[in-house]
C-alpha positions in Angstrom: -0.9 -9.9 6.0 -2.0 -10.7 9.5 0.2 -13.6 9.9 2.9 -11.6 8.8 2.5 -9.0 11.2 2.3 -11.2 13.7 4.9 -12.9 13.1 7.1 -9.5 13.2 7.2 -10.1 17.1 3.4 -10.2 17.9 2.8 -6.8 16.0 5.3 -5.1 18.0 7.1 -3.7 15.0 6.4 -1.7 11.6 5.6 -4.1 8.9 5.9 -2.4 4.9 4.9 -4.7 2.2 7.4 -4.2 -0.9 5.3 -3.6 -4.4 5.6 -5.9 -7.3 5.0 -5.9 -11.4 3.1 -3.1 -12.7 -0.7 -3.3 -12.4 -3.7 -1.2 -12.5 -5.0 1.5 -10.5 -7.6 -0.6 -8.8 -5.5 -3.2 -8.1 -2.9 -0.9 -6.3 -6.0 0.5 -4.5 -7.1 -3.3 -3.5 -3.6 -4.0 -2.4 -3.4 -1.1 0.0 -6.5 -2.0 1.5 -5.4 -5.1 2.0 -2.5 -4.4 4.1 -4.0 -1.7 5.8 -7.0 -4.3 6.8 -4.6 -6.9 7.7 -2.7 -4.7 10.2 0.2 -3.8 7.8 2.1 -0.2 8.2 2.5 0.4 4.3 3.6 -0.2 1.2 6.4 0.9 -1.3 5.3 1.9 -4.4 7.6 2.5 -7.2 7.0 1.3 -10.4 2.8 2.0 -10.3 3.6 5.4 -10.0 7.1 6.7 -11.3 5.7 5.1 -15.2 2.6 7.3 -15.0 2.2 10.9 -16.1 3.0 13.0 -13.1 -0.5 15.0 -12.0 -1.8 10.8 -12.3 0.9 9.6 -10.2 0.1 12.4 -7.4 -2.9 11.7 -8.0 -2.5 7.6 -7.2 -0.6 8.6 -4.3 -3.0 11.0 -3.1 -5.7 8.0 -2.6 -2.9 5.1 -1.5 -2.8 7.8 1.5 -6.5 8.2 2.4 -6.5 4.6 2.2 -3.9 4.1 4.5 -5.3 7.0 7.1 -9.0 5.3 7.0 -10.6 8.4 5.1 -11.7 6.2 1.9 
């Protein structure tokens, strides 16, 4: 991730990491953490939350936010 963002003219730009295959909850936890400690922007999720039940998915997207804003 932190070659990537520098990469993206020394940081000087937004940098959003595309989601993949289905996975876990942790896992899309770990992955936004990941980004967010490597200096990445974000991350779209699609899959990992449109295929769960709806007060779940709000709920996922609820924590992939604090993770992102440094609250968790």
């Amino acid at each position: 991730v932190k070659h990537v963002v520098q990469s993206s003219f020394a940081g000087r730009r937004i940098v959003v990491f595309s989601g993949g295959a289905a996975k876990g909850s942790d896992a899309v936890y770990q992955d936004a953490r990941d980004i967010r400690d490597g200096g990445g922007n974000g991350s779209i999720i699609g899959r990992n939350t449109f295929q769960r039940p709806r007060a779940e998915a709000l709920e996922m997207l609820a924590k992939i936010v604090s993770i992102y804003k440094n609250e968790e």
